[in-house]
C-alpha positions as CSV (number, residue, x, y, z in Angstrom):
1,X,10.0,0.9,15.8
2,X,6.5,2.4,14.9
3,X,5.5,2.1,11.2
4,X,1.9,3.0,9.8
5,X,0.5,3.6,5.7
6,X,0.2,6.9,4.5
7,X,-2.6,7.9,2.0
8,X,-0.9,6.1,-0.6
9,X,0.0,2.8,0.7
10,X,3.7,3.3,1.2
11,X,5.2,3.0,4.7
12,X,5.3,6.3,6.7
13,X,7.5,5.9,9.8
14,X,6.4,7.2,12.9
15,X,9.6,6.8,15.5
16,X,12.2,4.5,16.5
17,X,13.6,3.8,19.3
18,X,16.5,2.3,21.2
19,X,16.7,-0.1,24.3
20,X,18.8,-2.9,25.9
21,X,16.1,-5.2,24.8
22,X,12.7,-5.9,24.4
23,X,11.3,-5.8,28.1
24,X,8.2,-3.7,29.9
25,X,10.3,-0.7,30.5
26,X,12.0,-0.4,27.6
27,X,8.5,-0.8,25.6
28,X,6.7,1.3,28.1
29,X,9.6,4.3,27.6
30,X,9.4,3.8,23.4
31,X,5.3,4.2,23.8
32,X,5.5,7.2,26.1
33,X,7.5,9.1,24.3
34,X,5.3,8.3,20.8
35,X,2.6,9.5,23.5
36,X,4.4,12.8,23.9
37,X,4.4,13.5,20.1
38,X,1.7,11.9,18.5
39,X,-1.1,11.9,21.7
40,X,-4.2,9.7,21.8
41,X,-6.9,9.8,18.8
42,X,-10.1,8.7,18.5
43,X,-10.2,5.5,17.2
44,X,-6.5,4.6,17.5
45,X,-5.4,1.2,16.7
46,X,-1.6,-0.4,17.6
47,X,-1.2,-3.6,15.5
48,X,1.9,-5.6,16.8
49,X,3.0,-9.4,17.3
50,X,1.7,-11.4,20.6
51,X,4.9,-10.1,22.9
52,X,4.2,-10.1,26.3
53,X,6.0,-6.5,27.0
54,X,4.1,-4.9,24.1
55,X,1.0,-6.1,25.3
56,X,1.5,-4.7,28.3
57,X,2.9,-1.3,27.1
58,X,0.0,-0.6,25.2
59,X,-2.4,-0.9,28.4
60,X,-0.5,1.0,30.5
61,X,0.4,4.1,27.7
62,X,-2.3,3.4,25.5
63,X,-5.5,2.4,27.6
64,X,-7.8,3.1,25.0
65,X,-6.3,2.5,22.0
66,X,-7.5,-0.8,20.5
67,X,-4.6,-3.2,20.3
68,X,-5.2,-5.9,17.6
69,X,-2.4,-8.4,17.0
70,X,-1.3,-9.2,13.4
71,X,-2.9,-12.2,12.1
72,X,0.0,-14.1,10.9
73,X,1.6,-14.0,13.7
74,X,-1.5,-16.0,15.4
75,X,-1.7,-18.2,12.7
76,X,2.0,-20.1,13.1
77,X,1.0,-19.8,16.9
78,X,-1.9,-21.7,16.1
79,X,0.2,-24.4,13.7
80,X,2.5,-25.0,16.2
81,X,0.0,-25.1,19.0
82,X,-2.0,-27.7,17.0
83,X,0.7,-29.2,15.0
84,X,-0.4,-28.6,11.8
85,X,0.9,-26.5,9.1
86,X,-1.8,-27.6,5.6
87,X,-2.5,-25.3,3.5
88,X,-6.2,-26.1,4.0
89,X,-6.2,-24.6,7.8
90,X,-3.9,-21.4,6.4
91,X,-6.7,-20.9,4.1
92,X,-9.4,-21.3,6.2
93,X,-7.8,-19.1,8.9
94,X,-7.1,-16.1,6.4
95,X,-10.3,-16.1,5.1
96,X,-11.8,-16.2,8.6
97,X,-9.7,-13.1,9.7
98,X,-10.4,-10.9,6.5
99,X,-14.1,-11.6,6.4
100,X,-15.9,-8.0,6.1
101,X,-19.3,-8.9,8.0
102,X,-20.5,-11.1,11.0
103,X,-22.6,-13.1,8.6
104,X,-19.6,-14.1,6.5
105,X,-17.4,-14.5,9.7
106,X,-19.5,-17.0,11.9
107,X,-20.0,-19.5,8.4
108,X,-15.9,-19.1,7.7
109,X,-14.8,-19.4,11.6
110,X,-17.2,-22.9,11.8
111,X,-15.1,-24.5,9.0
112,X,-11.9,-23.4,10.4
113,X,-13.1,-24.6,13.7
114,X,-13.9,-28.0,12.0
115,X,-10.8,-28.3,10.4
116,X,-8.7,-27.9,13.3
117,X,-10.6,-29.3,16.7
118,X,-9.3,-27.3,19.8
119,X,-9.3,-24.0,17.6
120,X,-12.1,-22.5,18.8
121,X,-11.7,-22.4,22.3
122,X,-8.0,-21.0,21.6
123,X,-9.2,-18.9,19.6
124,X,-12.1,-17.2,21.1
125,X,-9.2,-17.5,24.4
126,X,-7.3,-14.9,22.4
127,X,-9.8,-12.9,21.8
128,X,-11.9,-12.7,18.2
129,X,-11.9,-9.3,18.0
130,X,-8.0,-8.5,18.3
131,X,-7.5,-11.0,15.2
132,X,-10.4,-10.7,13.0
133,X,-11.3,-7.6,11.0
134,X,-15.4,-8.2,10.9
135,X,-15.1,-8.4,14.9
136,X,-12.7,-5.6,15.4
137,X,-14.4,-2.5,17.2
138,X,-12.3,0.0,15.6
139,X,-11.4,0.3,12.2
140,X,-8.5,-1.8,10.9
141,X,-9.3,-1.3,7.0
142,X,-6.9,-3.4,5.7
143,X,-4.2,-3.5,8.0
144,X,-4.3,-7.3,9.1
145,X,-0.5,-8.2,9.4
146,X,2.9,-6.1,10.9
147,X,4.4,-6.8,7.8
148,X,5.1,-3.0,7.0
149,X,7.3,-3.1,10.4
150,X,9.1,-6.1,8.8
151,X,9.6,-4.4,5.4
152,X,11.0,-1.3,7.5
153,X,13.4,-4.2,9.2
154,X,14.5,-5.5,5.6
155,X,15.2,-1.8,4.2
156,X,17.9,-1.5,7.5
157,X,18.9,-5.0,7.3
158,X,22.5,-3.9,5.5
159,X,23.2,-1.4,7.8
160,X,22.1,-2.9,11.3
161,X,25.3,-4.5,12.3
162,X,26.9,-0.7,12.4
163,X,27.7,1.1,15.4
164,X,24.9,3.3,16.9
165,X,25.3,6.5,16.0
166,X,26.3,5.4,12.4
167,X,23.0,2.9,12.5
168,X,21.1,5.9,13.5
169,X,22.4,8.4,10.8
170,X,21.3,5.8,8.2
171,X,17.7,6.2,9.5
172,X,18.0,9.4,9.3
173,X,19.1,9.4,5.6
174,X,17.1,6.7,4.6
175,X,14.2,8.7,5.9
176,X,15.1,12.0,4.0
177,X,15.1,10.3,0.8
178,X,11.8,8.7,1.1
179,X,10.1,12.1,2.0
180,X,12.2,14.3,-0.9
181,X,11.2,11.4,-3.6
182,X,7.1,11.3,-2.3
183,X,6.8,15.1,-2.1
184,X,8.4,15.8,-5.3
185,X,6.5,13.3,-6.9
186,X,3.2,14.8,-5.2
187,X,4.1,18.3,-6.4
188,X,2.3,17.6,-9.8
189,X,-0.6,15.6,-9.0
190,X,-3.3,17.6,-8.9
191,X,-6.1,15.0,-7.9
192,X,-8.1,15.0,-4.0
193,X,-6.6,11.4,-3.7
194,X,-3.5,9.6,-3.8
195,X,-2.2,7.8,-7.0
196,X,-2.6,4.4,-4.8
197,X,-6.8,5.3,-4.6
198,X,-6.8,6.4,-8.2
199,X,-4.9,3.1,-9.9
200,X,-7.7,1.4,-7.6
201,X,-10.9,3.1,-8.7
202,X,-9.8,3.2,-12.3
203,X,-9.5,-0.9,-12.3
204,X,-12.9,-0.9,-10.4
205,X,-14.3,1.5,-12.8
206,X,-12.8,-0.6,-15.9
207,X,-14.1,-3.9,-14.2
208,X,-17.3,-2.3,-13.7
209,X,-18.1,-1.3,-17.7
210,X,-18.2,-4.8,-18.5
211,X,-20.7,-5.7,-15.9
212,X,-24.5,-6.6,-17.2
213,X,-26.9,-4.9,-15.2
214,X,-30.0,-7.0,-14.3
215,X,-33.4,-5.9,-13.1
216,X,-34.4,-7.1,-9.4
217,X,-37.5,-8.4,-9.4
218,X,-39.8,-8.2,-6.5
C-alpha cells in the first residue's frame, strides 16, 4: 500500500497492491507498477519502515527518489537495541528528528547522544539524513512517521479477514466515499488554500495580535 497527504492533511491513497508476502519481488512488482502510473518527480520522497525488501525496492525502481525511514520506527529499534525505553531518550530522540535547522540539530543530537552512549555511532550508521528532517536533502515538511499508512491499515482492519475479491471491493468503496465526501465539500470553498492551511494561519494570525512588538536595537 502507498498512502501520501493531500493539500488538506487528509490521507490520499495512491495504490495498493497484492503479493504472497512481503519479499524483493513482490515489493519490486508493487513499485514498478506505481512507476508506470505515477513516474519519477523531482524531489520525490518514499517514507517507509526499515524492511529489508523495501529498502531494496526503492533503489532498484526508485534510484533517485530519497528514501527516508519513518522516525518511530528507528526509535523502538533504537530501545530495543540499547535496552531502554525512558521517556527521557523518546524525548530527546523526537526533538532531535524534528529539529528545523543544523544549528538546532547538532545541540539536540549531543544530548541524545549523552543520554544514551552507543547512539551515535548507530545512529550516524543509519544514516542522519534518512531520519532527521533538518538533515534530509529533500523536503520532508512534516511527514516524519508512516503513520498515515497505519491509519489506512486501521480503516480496513474490519474487512481484512474477507476473501480477495470481496477485500478488494471494499477498497474500492471505501475509496469512493472518501473522494464523493472531499469534493463535495470542496465545491463551496472558494479560498486558493485548503480549509487545513486556513484553520492554521487563522490561529497563527490570532496568536500573532497579541504579540508585543519590540524595537531591535543595534
Amino acid at each position: 500500500m502507498a498512502v501520501c497527504h493531500d493539500a488538506n492533511q487528509q490521507i490520499f491513497p495512491l495504490a495498493f497492491g497484492i503479493g504472497d508476502s512481503e519479499n524483493d519481488a513482490a515489493w519490486t512488482w508493487f513499485l514498478r507498477r506505481i512507476k508506470d502510473v505515477f513516474g519519477e518527480r523531482p524531489g520525490h520522497v518514499i517514507v517507509s519502515d526499515r524492511h529489508r525488501s523495501i529498502n531494496n525496492a526503492v533503489k532498484e525502481v526508485f534510484p533517485n527518489a530519497f528514501h527516508g525511514i519513518c522516525m518511530y520506527h528507528l526509535l523502538n529499534n533504537l530501545k530495543n537495541k540499547f535496552k531502554t525505553k525512558t521517556k527521557e531518550l523518546e524525548q530527546h530522540y523526537i526533538q532531535t528528528a524534528k529539529a528545523y535547522n543544523l544549528q538546532e540539530f547538532h545541540v539536540l543530537f549531543y544530548t541524545l547522544c549523552c543520554a544514551v552512549p552507543g547512539a551515535k555511532e548507530y545512529l550516524e550508521r543509519v544514516g542522519l539524513d534518512r531520519w532527521t528532517r533538518s538533515n534530509s536533502p529533500s523536503r520532508r515538511y512534516n511527514i516524519m512517521t508512516t503513520n498515515i499508512s497505519k491509519s489506512m491499515n486501521a480503516a480496513l482492519v474490519k474487512v481484512r479477514e474477507l476473501p480477495i475479491t470481496a477485500f478488494v471491493n471494499e477498497i474500492r468503496l471505501l475509496c469512493q466515499r472518501w473522494f464523493f465526501e472531499r469534493r463535495n465539500k470542496a465545491k463551496d470553498f472558494t479560498s486558493k488554500m485548503s480549509k487545513d492551511v486556513e484553520k492554521k494561519l487563522e490561529k497563527r494570525r490570532d496568536g500573532a495580535q497579541i504579540m508585543d512588538s519590540i524595537s531591535a536595537m543595534h
